[in-house]
Each structure stands twice: as C-alpha cells, then as structure tokens.
C-alpha positions in Angstrom: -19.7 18.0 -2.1 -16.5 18.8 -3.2 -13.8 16.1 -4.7 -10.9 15.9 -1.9 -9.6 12.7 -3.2 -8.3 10.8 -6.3 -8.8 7.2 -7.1 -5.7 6.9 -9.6 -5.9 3.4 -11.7 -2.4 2.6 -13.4 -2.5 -0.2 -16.1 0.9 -2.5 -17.0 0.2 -5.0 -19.4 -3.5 -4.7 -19.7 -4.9 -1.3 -21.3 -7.7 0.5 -19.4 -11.1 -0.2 -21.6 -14.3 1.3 -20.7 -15.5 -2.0 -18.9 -12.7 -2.2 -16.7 -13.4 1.6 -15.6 -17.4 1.0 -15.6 -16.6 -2.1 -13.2 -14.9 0.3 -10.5 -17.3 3.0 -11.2 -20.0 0.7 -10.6 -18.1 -0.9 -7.0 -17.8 3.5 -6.1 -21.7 3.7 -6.9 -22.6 0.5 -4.6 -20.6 2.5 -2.0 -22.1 5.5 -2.4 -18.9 7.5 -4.1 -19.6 7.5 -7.7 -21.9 10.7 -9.4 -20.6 13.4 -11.4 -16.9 13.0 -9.9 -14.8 13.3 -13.5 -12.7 11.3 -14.8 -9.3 12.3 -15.8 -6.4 10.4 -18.2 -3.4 11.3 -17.0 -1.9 8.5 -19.9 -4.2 7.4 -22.8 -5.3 4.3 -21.8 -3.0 3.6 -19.2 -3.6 5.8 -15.9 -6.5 7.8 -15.1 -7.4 9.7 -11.9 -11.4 9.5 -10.8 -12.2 12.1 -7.9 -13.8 11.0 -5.0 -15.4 13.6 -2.3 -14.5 11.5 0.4 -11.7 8.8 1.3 -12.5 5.2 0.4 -12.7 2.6 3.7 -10.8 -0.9 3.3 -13.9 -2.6 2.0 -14.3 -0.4 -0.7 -10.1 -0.9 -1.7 -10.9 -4.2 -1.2 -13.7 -4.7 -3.8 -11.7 -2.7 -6.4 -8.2 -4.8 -6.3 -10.4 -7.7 -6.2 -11.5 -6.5 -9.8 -8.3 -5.3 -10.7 -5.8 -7.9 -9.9 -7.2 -10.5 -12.5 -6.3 -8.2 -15.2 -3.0 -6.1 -13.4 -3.8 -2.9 -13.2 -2.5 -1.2 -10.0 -4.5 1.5 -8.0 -3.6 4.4 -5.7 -5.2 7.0 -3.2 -4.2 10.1 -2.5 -5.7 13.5 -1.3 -6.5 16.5 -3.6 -4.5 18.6 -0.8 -0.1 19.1 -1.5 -0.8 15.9 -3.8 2.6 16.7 -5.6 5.0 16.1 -3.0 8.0 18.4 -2.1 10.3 15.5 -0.9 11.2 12.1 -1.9 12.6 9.1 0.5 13.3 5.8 -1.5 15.1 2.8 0.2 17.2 1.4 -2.3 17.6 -2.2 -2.6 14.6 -4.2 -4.5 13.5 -0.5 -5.0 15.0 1.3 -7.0 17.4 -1.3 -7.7 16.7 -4.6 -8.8 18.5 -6.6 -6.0 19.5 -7.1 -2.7 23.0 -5.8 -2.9 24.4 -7.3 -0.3 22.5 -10.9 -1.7 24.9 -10.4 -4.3 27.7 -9.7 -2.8 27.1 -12.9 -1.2 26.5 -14.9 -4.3 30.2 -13.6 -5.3 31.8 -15.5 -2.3 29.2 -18.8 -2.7 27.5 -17.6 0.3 24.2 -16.5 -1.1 21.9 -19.3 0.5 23.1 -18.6 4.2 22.9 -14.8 3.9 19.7 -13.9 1.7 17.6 -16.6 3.9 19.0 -13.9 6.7 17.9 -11.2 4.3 14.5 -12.6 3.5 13.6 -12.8 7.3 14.5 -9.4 7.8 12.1 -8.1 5.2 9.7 -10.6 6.5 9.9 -8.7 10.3 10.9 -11.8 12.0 14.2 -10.5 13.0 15.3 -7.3 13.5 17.2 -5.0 11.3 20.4 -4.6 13.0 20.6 -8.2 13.8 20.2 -9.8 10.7 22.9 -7.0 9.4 25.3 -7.9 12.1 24.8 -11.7 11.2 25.2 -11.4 7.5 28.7 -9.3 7.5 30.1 -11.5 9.7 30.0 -13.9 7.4 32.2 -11.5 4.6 34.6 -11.4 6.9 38.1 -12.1 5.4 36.5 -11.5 1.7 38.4 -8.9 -0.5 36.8 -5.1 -0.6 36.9 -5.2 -4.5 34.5 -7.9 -5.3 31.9 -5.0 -4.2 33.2 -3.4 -7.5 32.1 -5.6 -9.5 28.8 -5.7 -7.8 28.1 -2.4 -8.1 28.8 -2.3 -12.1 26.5 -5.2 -12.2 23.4 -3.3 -10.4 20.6 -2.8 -12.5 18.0 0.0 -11.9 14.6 -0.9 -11.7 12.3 0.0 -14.7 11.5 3.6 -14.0 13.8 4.8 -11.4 15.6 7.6 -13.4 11.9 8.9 -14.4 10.7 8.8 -11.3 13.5 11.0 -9.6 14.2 13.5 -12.6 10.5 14.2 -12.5 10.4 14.9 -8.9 13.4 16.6 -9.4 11.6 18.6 -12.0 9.1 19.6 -9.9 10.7 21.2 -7.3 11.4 17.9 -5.0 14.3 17.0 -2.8 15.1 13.6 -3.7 16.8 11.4 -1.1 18.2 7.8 -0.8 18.1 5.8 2.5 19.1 2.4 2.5 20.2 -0.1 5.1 22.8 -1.3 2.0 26.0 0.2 1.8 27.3 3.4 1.4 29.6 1.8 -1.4 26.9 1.4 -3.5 23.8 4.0 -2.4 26.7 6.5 -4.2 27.0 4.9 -7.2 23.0 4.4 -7.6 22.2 7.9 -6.1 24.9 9.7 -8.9 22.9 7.5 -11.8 19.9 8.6 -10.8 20.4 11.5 -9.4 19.1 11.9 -6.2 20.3 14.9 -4.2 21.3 13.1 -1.3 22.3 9.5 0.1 22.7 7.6 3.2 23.6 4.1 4.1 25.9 1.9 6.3 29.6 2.2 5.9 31.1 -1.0 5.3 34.9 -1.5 7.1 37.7 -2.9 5.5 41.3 -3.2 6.3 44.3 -4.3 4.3 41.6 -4.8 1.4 39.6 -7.8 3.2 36.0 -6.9 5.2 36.1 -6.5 8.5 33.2 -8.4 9.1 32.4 -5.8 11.6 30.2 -2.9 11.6 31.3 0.8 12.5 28.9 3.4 14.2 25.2 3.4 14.5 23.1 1.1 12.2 21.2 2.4 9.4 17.7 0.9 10.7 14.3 1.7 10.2 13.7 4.3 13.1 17.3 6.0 11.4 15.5 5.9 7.9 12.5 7.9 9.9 15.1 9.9 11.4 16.5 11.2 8.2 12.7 12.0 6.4 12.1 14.1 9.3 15.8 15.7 9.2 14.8 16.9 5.3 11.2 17.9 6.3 12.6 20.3 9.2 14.5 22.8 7.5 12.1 22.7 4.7 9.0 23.3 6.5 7.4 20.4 5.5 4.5 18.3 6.5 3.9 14.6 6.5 1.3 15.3 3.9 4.2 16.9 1.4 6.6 13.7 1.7 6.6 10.4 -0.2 8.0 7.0 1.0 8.7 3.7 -1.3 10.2 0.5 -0.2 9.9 -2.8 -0.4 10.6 -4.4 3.3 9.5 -4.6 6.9 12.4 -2.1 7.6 10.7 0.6 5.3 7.4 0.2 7.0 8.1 3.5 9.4 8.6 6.0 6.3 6.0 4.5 4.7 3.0 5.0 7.7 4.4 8.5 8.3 4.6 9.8 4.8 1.4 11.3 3.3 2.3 8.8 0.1 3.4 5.9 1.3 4.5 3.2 -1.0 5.2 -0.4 -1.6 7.1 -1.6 -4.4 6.3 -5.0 -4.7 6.3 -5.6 -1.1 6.9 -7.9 1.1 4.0 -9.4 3.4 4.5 -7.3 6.2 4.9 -3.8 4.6 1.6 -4.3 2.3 -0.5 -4.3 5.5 1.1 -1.0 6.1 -0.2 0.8 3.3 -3.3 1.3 1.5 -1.1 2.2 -1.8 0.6 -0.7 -3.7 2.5 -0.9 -6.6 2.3 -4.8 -7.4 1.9 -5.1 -11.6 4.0 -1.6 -12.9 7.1 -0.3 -12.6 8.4 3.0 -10.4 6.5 5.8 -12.5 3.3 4.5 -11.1 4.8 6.7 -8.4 4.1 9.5 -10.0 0.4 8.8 -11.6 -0.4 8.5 -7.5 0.8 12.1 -7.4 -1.2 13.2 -10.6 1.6 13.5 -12.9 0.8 13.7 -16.6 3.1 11.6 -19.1 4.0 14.4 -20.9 5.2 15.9 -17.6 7.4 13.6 -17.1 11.3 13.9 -17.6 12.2 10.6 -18.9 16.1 10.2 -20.0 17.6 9.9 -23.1 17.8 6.5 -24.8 21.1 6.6 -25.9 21.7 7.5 -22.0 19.9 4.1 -21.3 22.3 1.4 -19.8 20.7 -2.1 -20.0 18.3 -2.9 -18.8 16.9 0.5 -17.3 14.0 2.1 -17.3 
C-alpha cells in the first residue's frame, strides 16, 4: 500500500529519543498503521516525518498526544499530495505577533480589563466578531491616534514568524496577512516580515483623537474566508494547496477550509477545529507539517534580529 500521509512529530524543549518514537510507533502498530512506513528527520533530533498509507482517525490522534503532551512534543498530519503549499493566510494577532494589539492599545489608556475581557470572549465564540469590535472601539473614543505609534514599535514577533514566511516565500508561496486588528499595524508587521500582502480594519480618526466608530465592512471571519479564496482564484489553487494559522474562534473558517489548517496555541474553540496543533513550539513547526527540511529553511540574519524575535 502506498504511503499517502505523514505523521510529522516536532519536539521543543524535549529532544526526540528512540523511546519516544518506539512509543508512537508502537500506538501506529496497535492501530494497524505501523510496518515498513520510513522514518524520515527532517531536524536531527527535533522533527521527523513517519509515512502512513492511510489517514489516522481521532482515536488514533488521541492516543499519540496523550503520549506526547507529558513530554511537549507537537504532532501534525498532512497528506503526501501538494504537501508544500502555494499560499499562506496567517491572522495576525497572538499569531504572528505576540499580542492582542488592540489589548494594548487598551492597556495605554488604563482600559485593558474592560476591553481584553471583550477580546477574550470573542476568541472564546461567545460573541460575535463584529460585536465585540464595535464594543471595544467605542470605548477609544476621544483617545489620541498616536498612542497606536507607540504600540506598534512595542509589537514583538512571535518566535519564528520571519522563518516561517521567508521560507514560504522561498518556495514559491504567496504570503498573506488577514487580521481583524488594524490596518495601522498589519503594515508595519506584514513590511517586517514580509508578507506580500495585508488586510485589516481601518481605524478612523479625526483631529488626531479615535473616532470610536468604525468605517466600511468589518474584517470578520467569513471576510478572512473571503480573502483565502480571492488569492486562490486567480492562482488556480485548491483548498489542498493553502495553509491557515490562527489562534481564535474568528480564524476557525480558514482553518476548516485550508488543506493545512493550523492553531497556534489556540483557544478552546478553534482546537476542536483542527486535527493540527501547534501547542509546545514556535511558528516553524509550520513548516515541519509541510516537510520542510532545516536546512531549507530561510532564517534571517542575526544582526537583523530585533528583540526578542525569532
């Protein structure tokens, strides 16, 4: 039988020793997956890919992070078909930034409490998108424009995020930013990582003090879906070819429609949405799913590095 999938395990702290792989190896044999599928290291020690011929169900998954999680090592499925993909959609906040922009924003003005608990129930689904962003810029209203200056010099990438898009990038992918933050800061995080493209929510302002209103349609979850499948038309592209990361209930669309969907430390909500998790590594995990080598990767220089990144 031939292999059509990849089991892809992706250590952080904890190496990869032979009795952590003979445990899963073991869990694929009970289930009836495990002969002479080969093994692959993709990074000595750290991520290797074991080929499957078929796709594991949930209780298989299940017994392998069960194994996994006590010593944090990540794992991924993917299929052997267009497993590099051609295009790239990555929400932004908590993703491949560190925060929730607008959180800090907040925090500048002393009004982090009221609006992040808004925030938190958003990602949690219990409100929807466009409410909870209505909600939480009403409350800037009357606070001066440049304080989102010094937010945005203060945003730190996530570990991995330049590595993961210049590889892409690399590799012949259209890399594209959606977020349901502001367009004041997915252009400052899109130009230091260099995605080809960005969308987000325009935030008004008048006289130098926020509106506190919002202008135009809402950058939601079905507009995030909306964009993936803009990119995929003129590019011929198949759900199979794309891959989604976020971290929220508002990401959950691209993630069930991309053919590698991912959660970045994810909330509740979106982990039930997905199969593929990244809960102990950082953003280049991303690319170990895809079957990336290290030494393919295009990491940036370090005297490029600002700190804190990658």
């Amino acid at each position: 039988m031939p292999n059509t999938y990849f089991l892809t395990l992706v250590a952080s702290n904890t190496p990869l020793s032979e009795s952590i792989i003979g445990g899963v190896e073991l869990i694929l044999l009970d289930h009836g997956l495990k002969g002479d599928a080969p093994r692959t290291w993709l990074s000595e020690n750290k991520a290797l890919d074991i080929a499957l011929p078929k796709k594991p169900d949930e209780t298989l998954l299940d017994d392998i992070k069960n194994i996994l999680e006590h010593v944090r090592i990540d794992h991924f499925i993917s299929p052997k078909q267009d497993r590099r993909k051609k295009l790239l959609i990555a929400d932004m906040d908590s993703t491949i930034v560190a925060e929730e922009t607008l959180d800090e924003v907040a925090a500048e003005f002393k009004l982090r409490p009221m609006i992040s608990a808004i925030t938190q129930s958003a990602m949690r689904g219990e409100i929807d998108f466009d409410s909870s962003l209505r909600k939480r810029v009403a409350l800037l209203a009357g606070k001066p424009i440049k304080t989102m200056e010094k937010v945005r010099d203060n945003t730190i990438l996530n570990a991995g995020a330049k590595t993961l898009v210049g590889t892409m990038r690399r590799h012949g992918a259209r890399c594209v930013l959606v977020s349901g933050g502001f367009t004041y800061f997915t252009s400052s995080v899109a130009q230091r990582c260099n995605f080809h493209h960005h969308h987000g929510n325009d935030l008004p302002h008048k006289d130098g003090k926020i509106t506190g209103f919002l202008n135009g349609p809402i950058l939601n979850p079905k507009a995030k879906l909306a964009f993936m499948k803009e990119y995929m038309t003129p590019m011929r592209l198949k759900p199979r070819q794309v891959m989604a990361i976020g971290d929220g209930a508002n990401d959950k669309d691209i993630i069930k429609y991309a053919g590698l969907g991912i959660g970045y430390y994810p909330t509740p909500v979106l982990e039930k949405a997905t199969q593929n998790v990244i809960r102990y590594g950082d953003l280049t995990a991303a690319l170990y799913a895809q079957g990336f080598k290290e030494k393919e990767f295009r990491r940036p220089s370090p005297h490029k590095l600002a700190l804190r990144e990658e």
